[in-house]
DOVODO-201883 format. One record per residue (C-alpha): residue number from 1; x, y, z. Coordinates in nm, 4 decimals, padded with zeros to 6 digits. Example, Ala and Ser with C-alpha at 12.3 -4.5 7.8 and 13.67 -1.06 7.14 Angstrom:
% DOVODO-201883
1	01.2300	-00.4500	00.7800 $
2	01.3670	-00.1060	00.7140 $
END
This chain:
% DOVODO-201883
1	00.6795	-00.9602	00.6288 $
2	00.9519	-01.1973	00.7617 $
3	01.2310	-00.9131	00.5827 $
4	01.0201	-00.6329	00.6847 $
5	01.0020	-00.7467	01.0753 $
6	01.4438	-00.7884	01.0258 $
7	01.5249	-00.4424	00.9204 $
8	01.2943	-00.3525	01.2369 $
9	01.4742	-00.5493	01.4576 $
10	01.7356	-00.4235	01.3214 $
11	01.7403	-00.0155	01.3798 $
12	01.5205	-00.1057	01.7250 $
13	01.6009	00.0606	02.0273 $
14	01.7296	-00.3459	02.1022 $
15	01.8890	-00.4083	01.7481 $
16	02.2099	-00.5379	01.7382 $
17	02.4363	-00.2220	01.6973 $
18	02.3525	-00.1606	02.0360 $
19	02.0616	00.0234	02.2949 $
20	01.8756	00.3672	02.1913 $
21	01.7269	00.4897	01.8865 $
22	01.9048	00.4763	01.5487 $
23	01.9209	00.8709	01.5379 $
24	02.1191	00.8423	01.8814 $
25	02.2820	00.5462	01.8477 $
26	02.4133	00.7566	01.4432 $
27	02.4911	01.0723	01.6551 $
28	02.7566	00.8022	01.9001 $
29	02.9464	00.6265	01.5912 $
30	03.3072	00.7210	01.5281 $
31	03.4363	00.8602	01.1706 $
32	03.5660	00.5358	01.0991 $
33	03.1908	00.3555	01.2026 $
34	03.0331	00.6449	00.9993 $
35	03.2331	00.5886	00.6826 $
36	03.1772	00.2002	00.6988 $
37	02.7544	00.2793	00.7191 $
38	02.7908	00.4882	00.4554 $
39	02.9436	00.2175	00.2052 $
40	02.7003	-00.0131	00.3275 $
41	02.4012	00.2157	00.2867 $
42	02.6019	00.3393	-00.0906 $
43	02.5812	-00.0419	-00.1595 $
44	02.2180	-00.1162	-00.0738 $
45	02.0766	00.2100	-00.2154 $
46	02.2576	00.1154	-00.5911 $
47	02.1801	-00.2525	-00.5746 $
48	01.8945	-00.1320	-00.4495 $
49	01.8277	00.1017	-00.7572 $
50	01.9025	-00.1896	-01.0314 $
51	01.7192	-00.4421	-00.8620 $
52	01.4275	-00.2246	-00.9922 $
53	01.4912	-00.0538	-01.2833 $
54	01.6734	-00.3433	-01.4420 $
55	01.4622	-00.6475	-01.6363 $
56	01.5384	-01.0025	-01.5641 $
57	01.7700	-01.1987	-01.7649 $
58	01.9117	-01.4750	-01.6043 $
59	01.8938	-01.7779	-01.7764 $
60	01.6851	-01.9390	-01.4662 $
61	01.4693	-01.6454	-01.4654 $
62	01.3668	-01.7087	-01.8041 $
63	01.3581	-02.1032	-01.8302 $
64	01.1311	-02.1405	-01.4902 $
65	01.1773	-01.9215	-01.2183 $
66	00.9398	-01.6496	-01.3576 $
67	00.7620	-01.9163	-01.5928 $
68	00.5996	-02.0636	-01.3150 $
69	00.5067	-01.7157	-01.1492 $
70	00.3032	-01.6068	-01.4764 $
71	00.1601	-01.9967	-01.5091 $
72	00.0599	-01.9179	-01.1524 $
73	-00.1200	-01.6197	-01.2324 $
74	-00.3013	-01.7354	-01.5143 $
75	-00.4106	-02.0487	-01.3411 $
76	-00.5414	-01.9025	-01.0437 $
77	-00.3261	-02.1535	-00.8236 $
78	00.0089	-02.2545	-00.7924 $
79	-00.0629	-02.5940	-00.8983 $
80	00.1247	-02.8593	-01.0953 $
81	00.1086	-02.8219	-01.5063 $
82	00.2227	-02.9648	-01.7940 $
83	00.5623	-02.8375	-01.8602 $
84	00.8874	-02.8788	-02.1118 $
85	01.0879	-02.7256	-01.7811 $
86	01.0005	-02.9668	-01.5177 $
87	01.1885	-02.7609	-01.2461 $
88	00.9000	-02.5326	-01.2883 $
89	00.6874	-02.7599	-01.1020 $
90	01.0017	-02.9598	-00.8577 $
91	01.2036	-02.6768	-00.7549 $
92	01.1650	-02.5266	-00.4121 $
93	00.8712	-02.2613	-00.4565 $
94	00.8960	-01.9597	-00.2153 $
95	01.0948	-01.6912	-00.3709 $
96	00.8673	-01.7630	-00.6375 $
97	00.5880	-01.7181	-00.4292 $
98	00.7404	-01.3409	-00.2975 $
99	00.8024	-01.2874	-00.6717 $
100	00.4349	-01.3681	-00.6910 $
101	00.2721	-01.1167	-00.4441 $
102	00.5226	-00.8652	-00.5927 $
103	00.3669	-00.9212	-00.9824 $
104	00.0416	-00.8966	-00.8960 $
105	00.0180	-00.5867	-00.6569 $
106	00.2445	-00.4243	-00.9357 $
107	00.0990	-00.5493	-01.2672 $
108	00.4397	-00.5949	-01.3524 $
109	00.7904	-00.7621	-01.3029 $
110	00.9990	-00.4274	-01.1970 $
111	01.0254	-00.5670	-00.8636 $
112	01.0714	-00.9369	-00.9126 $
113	01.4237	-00.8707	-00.9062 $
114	01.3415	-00.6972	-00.5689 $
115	01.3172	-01.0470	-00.3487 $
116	01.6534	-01.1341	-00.3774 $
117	01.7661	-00.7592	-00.2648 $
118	01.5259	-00.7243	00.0169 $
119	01.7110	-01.1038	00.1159 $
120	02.0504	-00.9504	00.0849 $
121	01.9619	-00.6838	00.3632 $
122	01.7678	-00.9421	00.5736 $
123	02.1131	-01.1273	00.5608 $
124	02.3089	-00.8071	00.6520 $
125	02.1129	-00.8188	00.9595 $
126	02.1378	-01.1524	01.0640 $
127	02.5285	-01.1286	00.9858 $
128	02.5294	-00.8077	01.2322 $
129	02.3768	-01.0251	01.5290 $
130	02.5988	-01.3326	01.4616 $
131	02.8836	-01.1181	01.4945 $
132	02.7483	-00.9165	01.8483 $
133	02.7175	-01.2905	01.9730 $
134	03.0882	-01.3426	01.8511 $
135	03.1432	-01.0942	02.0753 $
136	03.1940	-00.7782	01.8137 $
137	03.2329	-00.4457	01.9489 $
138	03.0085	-00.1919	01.7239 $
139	03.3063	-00.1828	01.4685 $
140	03.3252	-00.5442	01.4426 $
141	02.9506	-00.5715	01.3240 $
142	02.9624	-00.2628	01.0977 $
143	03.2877	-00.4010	00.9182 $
144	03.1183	-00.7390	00.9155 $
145	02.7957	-00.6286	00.7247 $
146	02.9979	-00.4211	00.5138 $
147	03.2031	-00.7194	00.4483 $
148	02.9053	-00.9202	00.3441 $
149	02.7270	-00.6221	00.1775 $
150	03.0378	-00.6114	-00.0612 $
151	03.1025	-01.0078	-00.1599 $
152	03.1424	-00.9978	-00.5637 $
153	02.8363	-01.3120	-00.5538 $
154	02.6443	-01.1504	-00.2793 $
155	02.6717	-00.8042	-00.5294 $
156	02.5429	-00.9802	-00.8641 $
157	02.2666	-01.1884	-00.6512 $
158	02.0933	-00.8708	-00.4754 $
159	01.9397	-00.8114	-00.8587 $
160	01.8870	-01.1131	-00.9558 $
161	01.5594	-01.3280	-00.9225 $
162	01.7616	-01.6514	-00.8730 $
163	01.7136	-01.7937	-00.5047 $
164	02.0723	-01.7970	-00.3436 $
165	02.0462	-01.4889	-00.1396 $
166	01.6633	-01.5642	-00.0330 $
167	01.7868	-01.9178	00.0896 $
168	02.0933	-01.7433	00.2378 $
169	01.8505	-01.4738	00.4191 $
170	01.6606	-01.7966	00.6156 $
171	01.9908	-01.9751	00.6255 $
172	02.1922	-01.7035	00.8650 $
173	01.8335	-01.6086	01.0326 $
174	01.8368	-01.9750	01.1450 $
175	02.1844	-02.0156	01.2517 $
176	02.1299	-01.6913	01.5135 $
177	01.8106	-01.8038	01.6539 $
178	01.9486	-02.1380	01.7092 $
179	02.2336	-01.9848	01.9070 $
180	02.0067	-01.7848	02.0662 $
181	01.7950	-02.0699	02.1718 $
182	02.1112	-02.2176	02.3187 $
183	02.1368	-01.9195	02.5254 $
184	01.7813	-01.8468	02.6357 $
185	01.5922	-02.1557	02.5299 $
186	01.2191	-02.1232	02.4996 $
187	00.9077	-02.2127	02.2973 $
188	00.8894	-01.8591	02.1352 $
189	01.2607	-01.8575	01.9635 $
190	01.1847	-02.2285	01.9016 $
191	00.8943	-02.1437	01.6291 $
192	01.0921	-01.8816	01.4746 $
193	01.3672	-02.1129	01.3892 $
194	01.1897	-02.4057	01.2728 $
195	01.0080	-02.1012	01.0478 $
196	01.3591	-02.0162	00.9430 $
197	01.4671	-02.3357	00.8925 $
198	01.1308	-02.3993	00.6909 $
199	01.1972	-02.1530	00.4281 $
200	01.5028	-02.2339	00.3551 $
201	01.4539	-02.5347	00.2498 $
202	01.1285	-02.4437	00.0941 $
203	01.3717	-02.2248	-00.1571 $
204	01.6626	-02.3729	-00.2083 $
205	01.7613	-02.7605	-00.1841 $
206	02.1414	-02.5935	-00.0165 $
207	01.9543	-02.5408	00.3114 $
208	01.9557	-02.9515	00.3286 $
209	02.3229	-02.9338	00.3109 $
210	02.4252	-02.6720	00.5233 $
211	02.1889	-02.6403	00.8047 $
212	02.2159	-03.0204	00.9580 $
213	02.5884	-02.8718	01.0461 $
214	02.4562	-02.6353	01.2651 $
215	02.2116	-02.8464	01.4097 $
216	02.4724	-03.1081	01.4654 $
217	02.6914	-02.8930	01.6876 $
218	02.3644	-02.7772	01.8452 $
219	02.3699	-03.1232	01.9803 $
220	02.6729	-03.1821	02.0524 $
221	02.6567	-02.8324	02.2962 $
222	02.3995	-02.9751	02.4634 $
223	02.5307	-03.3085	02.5185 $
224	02.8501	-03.1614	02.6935 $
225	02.6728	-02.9249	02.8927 $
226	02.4403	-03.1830	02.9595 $
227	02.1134	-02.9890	02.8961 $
228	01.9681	-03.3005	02.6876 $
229	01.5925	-03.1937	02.8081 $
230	01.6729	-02.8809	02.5668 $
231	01.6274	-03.1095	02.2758 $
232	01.2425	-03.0864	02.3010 $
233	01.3051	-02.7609	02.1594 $
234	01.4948	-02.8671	01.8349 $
235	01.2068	-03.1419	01.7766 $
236	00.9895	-02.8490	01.7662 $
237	01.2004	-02.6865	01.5247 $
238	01.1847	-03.0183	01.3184 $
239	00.8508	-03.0187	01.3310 $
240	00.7185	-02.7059	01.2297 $
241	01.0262	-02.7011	00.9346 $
242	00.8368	-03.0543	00.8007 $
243	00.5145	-02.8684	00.8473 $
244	00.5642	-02.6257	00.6247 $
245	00.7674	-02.8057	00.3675 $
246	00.4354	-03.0757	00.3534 $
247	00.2201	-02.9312	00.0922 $
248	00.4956	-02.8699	-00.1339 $
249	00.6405	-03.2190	-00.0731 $
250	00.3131	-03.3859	-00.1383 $
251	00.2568	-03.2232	-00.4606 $
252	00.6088	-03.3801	-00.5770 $
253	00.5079	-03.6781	-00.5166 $
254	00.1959	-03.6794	-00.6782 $
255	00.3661	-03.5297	-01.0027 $
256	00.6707	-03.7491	-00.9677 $
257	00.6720	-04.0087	-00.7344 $
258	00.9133	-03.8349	-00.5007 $
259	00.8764	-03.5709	-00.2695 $
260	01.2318	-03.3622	-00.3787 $
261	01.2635	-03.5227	-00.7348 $
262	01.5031	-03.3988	-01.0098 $
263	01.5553	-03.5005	-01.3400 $
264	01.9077	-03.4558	-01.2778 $
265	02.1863	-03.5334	-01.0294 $
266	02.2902	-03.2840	-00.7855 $
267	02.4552	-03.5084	-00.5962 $
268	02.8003	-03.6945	-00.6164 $
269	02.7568	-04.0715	-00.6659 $
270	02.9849	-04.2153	-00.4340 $
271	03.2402	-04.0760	-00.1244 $
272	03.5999	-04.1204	-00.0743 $
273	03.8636	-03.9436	00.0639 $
274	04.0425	-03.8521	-00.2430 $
275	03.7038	-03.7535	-00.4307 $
276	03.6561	-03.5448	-00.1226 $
277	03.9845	-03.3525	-00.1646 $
278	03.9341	-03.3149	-00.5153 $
279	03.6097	-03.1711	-00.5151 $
280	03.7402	-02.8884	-00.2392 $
281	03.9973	-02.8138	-00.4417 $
282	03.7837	-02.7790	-00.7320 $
283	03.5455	-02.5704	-00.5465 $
284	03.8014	-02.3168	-00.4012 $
285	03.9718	-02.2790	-00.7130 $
286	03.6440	-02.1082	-00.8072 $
287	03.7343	-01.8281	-00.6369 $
288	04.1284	-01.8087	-00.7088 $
289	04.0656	-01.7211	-01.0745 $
290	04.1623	-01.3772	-01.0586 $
291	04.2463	-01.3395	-01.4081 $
292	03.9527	-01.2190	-01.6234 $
293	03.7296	-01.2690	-01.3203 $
294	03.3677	-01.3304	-01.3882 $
295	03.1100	-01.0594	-01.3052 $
296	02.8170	-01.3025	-01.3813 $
297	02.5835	-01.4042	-01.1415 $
298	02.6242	-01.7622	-01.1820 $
299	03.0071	-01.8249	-01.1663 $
300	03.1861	-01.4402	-00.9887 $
301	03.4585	-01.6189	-00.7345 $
302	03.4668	-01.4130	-00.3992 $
303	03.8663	-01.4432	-00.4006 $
304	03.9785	-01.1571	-00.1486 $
305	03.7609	-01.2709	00.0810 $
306	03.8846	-01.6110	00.0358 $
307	04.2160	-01.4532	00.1633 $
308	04.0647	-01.2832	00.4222 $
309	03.8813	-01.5953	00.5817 $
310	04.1776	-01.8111	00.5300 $
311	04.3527	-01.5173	00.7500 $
312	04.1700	-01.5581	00.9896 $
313	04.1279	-01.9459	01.0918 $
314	04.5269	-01.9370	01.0076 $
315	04.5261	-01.6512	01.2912 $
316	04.2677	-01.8119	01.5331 $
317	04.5101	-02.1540	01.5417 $
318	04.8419	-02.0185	01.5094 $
319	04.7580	-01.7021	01.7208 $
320	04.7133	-01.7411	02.1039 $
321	04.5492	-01.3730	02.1802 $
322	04.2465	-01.4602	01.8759 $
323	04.2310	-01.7570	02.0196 $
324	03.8710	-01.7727	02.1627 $
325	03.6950	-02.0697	02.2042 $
326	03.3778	-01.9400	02.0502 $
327	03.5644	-01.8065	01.7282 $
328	03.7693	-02.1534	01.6927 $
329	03.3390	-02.3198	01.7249 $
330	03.2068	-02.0958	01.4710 $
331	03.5228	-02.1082	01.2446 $
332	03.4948	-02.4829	01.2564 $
333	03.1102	-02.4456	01.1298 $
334	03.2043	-02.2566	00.8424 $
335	03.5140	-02.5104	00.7504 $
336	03.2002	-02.7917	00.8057 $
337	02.9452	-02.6178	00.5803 $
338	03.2432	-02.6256	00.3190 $
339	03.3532	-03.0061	00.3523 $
340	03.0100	-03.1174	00.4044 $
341	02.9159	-02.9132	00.0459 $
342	03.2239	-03.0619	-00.1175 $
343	03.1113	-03.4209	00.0008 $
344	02.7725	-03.4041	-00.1257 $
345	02.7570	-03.1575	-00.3852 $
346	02.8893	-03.2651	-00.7506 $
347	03.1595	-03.0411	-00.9141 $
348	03.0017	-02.8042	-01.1268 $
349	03.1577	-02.4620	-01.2886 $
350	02.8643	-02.2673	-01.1237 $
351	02.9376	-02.3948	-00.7595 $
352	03.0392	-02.0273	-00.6639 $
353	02.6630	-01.8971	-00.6283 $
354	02.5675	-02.2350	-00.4516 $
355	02.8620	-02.0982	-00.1463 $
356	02.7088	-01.7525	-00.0952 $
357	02.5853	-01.9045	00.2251 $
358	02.9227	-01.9826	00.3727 $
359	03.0791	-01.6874	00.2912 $
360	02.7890	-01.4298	00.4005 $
361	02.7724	-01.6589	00.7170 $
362	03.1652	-01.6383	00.7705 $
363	03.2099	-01.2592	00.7315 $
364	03.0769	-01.2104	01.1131 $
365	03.3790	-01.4256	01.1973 $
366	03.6177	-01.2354	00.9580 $
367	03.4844	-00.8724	01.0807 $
368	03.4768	-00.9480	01.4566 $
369	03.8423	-01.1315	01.4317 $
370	03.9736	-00.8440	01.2248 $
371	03.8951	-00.5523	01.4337 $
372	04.0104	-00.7163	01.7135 $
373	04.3610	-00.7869	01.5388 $
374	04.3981	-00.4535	01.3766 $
375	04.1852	-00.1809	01.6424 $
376	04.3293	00.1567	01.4678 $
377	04.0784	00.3299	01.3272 $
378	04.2592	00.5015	01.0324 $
379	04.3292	00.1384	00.9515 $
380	03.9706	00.0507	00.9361 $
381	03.8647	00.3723	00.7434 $
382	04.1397	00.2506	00.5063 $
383	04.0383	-00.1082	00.5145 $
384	03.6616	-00.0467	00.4206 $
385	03.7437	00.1753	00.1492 $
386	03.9935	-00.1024	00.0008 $
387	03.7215	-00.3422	00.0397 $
388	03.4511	-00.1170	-00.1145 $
389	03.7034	-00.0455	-00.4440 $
390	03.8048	-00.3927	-00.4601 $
391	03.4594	-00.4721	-00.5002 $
392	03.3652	-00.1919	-00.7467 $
393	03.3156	-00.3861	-01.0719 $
394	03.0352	-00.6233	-00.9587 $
395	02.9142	-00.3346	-00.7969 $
396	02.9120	-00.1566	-01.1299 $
397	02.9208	-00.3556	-01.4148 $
398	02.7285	-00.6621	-01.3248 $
399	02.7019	-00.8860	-01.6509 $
400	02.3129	-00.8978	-01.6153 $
401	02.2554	-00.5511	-01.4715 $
402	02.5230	-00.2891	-01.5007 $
403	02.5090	00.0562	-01.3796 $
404	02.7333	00.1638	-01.6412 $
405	02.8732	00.1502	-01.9855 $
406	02.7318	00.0723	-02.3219 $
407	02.5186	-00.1831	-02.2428 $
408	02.3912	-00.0247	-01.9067 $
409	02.0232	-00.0658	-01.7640 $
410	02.0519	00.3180	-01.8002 $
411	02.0685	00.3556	-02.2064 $
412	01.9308	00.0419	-02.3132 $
413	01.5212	-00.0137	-02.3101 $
414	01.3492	-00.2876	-02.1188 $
415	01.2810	-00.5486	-02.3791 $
416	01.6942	-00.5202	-02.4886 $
417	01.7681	-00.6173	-02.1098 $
418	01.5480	-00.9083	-02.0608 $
419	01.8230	-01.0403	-02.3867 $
420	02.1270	-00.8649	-02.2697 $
421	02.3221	-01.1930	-02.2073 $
422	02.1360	-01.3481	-02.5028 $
423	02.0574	-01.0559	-02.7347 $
424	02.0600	-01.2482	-03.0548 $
425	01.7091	-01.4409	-02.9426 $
426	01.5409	-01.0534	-02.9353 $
427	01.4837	-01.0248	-03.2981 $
428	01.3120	-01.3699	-03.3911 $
429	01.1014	-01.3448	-03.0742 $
430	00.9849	-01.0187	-03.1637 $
431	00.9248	-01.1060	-03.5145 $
432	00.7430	-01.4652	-03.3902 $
433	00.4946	-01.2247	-03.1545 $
434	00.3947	-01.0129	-03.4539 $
435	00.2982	-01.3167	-03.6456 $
436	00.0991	-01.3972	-03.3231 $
437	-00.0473	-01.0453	-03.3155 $
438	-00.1403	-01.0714	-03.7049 $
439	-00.3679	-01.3207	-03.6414 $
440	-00.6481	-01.3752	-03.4412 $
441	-00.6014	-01.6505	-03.2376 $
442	-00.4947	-01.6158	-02.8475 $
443	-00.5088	-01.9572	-02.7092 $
444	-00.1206	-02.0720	-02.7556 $
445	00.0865	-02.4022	-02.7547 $
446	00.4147	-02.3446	-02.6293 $
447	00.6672	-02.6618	-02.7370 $
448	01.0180	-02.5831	-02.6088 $
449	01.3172	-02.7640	-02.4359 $
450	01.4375	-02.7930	-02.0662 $
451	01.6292	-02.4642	-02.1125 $
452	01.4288	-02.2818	-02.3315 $
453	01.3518	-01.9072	-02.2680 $
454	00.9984	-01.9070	-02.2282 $
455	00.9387	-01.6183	-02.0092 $
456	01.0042	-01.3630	-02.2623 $
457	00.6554	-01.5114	-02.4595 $
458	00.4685	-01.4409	-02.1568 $
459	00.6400	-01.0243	-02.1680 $
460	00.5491	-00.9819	-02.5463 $
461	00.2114	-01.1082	-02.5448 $
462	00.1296	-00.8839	-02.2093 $
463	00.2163	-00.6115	-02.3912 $
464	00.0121	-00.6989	-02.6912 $
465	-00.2561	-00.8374	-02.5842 $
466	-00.3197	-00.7640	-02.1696 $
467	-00.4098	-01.0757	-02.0139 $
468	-00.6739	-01.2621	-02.3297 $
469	-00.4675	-01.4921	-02.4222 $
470	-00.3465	-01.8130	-02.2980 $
471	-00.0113	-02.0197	-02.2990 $
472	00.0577	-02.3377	-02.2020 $
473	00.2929	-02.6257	-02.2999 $
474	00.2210	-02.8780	-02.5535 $
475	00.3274	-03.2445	-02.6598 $
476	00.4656	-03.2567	-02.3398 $
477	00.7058	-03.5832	-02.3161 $
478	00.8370	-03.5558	-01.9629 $
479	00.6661	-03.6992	-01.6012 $
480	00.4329	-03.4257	-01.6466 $
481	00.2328	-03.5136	-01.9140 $
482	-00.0327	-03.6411	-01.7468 $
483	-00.1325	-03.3350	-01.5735 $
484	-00.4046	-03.1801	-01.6153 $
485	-00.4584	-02.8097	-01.7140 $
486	-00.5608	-02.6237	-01.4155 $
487	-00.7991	-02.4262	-01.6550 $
488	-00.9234	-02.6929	-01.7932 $
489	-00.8762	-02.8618	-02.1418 $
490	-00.6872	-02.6487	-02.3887 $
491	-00.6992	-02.6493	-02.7743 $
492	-00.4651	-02.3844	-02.9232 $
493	-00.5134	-02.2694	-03.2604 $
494	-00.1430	-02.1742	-03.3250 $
495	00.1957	-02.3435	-03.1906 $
496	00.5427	-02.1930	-03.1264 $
497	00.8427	-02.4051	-03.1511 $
498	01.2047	-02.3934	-03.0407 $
499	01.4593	-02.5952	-03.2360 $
500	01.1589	-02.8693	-03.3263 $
501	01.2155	-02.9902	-03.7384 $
502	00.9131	-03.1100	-03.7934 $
503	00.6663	-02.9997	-04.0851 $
504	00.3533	-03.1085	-03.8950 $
505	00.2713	-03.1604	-03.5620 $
506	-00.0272	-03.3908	-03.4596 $
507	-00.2041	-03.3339	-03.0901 $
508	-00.4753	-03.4893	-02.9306 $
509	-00.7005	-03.2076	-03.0932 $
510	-00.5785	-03.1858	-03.4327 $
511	-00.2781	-03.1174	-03.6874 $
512	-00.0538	-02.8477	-03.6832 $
513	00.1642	-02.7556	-04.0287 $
514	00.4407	-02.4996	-03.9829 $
515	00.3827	-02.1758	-04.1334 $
516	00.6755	-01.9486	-04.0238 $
517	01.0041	-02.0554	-03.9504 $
518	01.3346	-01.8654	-03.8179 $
519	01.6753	-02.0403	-03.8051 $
520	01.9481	-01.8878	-03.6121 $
521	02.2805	-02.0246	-03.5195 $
522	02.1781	-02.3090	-03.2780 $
523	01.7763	-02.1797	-03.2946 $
524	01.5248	-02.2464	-03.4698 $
525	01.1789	-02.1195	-03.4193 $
526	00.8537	-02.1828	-03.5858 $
527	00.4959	-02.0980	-03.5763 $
528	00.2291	-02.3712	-03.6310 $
529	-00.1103	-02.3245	-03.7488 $
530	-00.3949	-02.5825	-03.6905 $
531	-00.4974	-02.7176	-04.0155 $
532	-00.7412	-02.9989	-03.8636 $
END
């Protein structure tokens, strides 16, 4: 509803392209304003178009993100399990929870990719009214959606059912109400950012990272304008953000003893100066790779628009007539959001996805800056096309999704896509479902490892067998082994294994000898039978 109520806003008679309705306010753009919202609209309609008739296939998608949507569903409630993946149960739950309303009203997962797409428009809005109150003539906030619209990560997230564009959606919603509330402070705005602020960080542990920078200079405003009786209204924020975080919080602890645990570190372990630099370097050579450039949605770089930020806080300090004091504030935010990522954040070769929030945040900088530097409009029509081509194989050939070639979402059926980066699991999984189907039992033990694909069990045995079966994880040996089965006790009569040697396998209920067994280069996968 949140999404829906943004793309209102945002073609209201008080959206942020200007006064009137959007037929009048079409009927007053230039050719050059024309020709940018029709590469944005060309961008959201095809991203638009694979988000739904493409599978998921993203490694996350498959280990937990849609694991714990169909445990969901078969439990009735979106309560802890017993799991192999434990960031089923840890991670951040609410573009799971779209996903969620999404599968059920369909029956299906053709638009689970659909969250992180509807996110990526949300955004495009939210980047249009950042850049208005950057003080962006129409131009500047057509240029500056269309450059977000077109960022290489931003591309391969709008079909993807990962969470970086969902987090980024709440993440630039916040950041405008804020500055709103600066503006025109009241109650009202107040609950709508702490609801922002609330969602992000109920989907994606980033939001901890980059928001307190926006809150910090929130502060500091008001402490040199001396409005500190405005703070009420940031507790309020605070308060309604914990609120709705609570639930989800209390359940980690229960289950782990911590309300935002992880079985792994995120984190870097200690801070220095040099560690500092080393990590920024690290994380913007991520994006200087232009050599056999990535068009996968965990590691594409976003190096033109590197340049083209970089450009512009080089041209906002060395250039008096950019020089505006608001630009140099905001500019500074998105420098912060970097150095406060790089301080906190460990190194890690998929970093890239993890900065889609600075760099959607920063293009309604970039746009209103460069429209003000360059105004001819032949320039601009030029620009957005150069931006649109230079951004033409993520738009097309997405490693997960593309639009075209031999492996496109066009020529290849739906159970090949859900293994297009994988597609030598296909054939063992669909032989391990027909032993399955050849027999008669329904009530399955699932034994697998923290990054097993265990989504693709719960496609096959839809389509086999509708919703009478039932699949859970056994001989669980993490923290969530004692957990109880929200359906009660479970006693499977058949077991599938990834990459487990043994012969037998003894459970609380009985024994299990292997029966069926498929070895692959670095997979194995077996199918247990109860014996006693």
């Amino acid at each position: 509803m949140a999404m829906l109520g943004a793309g209102c806003w945002a073609f209201s008679c008080k959206g942020p392209f200007g006064h009137g309705s959007f037929i009048h306010q079409f009927k007053a753009l230039t050719f050059t304003e024309k020709t940018i919202l029709f590469l944005i609209v060309t961008i959201a309609v095809l991203k638009g178009i694979s988000a739904i008739y493409s599978a998921p296939n993203t490694s996350d998608a498959m280990t937990y993100h849609l694991n714990r949507v169909e445990h969901w569903i078969q439990n009735g409630t979106v309560a802890d399990y017993p799991s192999h993946v434990t960031r089923q149960l840890y991670s951040p739950p609410w573009a799971e929870y779209a996903i969620l309303q999404l599968r059920v009203l369909s029956g299906g997962d053709h638009f689970s990719n659909a969250v992180q797409w509807f996110s990526a428009i949300g955004a495009w809005v939210s980047v249009a009214g950042l850049s208005q109150m950057l003080g962006a003539s129409r131009r500047g906030q057509l240029l500056s959606v269309l450059l977000a619209a077109s960022l290489p990560m931003g591309l391969v997230q709008a079909t993807s059912t990962q969470t970086d564009y969902v987090m980024t959606f709440w993440l630039a919603g916040f950041v405008y109400l804020l500055w709103m509330m600066y503006q025109k402070p009241g109650r009202g705005i107040a609950v709508a950012a702490g609801t922002y602020l609330g969602l992000a960080f109920l989907t994606k542990g980033n939001a901890y990272v980059f928001a307190p920078v926006w809150v910090a200079v929130y502060i500091m405003a008001l402490i040199l304008a001396r409005h500190l009786h405005k703070l009420k209204f940031l507790a309020l924020i605070v308060v309604i953000a914990g609120i709705i975080n609570f639930p989800y919080a209390l359940r980690n602890t229960f289950a782990f003893g911590s309300p935002y645990w992880t079985h792994t570190s995120l984190t870097n372990d200690s801070f220095s100066v040099p560690a500092l630099m080393s990590n920024m370097a690290y994380n913007l050579a991520l994006h200087t790779h232009f050599q056999g450039q990535s068009t996968g949605e965990d590691d594409t770089g976003n190096g033109l628009y590197l340049i083209l930020l970089a450009a512009v806080l080089a041209g906002l300090v060395f250039y008096r007539p950019l020089r505006h004091k608001v630009h140099l504030i905001y500019g500074l935010c998105v420098i912060a959001m970097f150095v406060v990522f790089s301080a906190v954040v460990h190194c890690d070769q998929f970093n890239s996805r993890f900065h889609l929030a600075i760099f959607v945040i920063s293009t309604a900088l970039v746009g209103t800056v460069l429209v003000e530097w360059l105004p001819y409009r032949w320039v601009w029509a030029a620009a957005a096309v150069l931006i649109y081509v230079s951004s033409w194989a993520w738009l097309f050939k997405c490693n997960e999704h593309p639009l075209i070639g031999d492996r496109s979402i066009f020529v290849t059926t739906r159970p090949q896509q859900y293994f297009s980066t994988r597609p030598m699991l296909i054939y063992p999984y669909v032989q391990t479902v027909k032993i399955v189907a050849s027999s008669s039992c329904r009530d399955i033990g699932l034994i697998s490892g923290e990054s097993e694909w265990g989504y693709t069990w719960w496609v096959f045995f839809r389509q086999n067998f509708g919703d009478k079966f039932r699949l859970e994880d056994v001989d669980v040996k993490n923290k969530s082994a004692f957990l109880p089965y929200p359906r009660g006790s479970f006693d499977p009569c058949l077991l599938i294994a990834s990459n487990d040697e043994r012969s037998t396998v003894v459970l609380p209920g009985g024994v299990y000898a292997r029966a069926w067994s498929m070895q692959l280069p670095g997979e194995l996968t077996s199918v247990f039978v109860k014996v006693l």
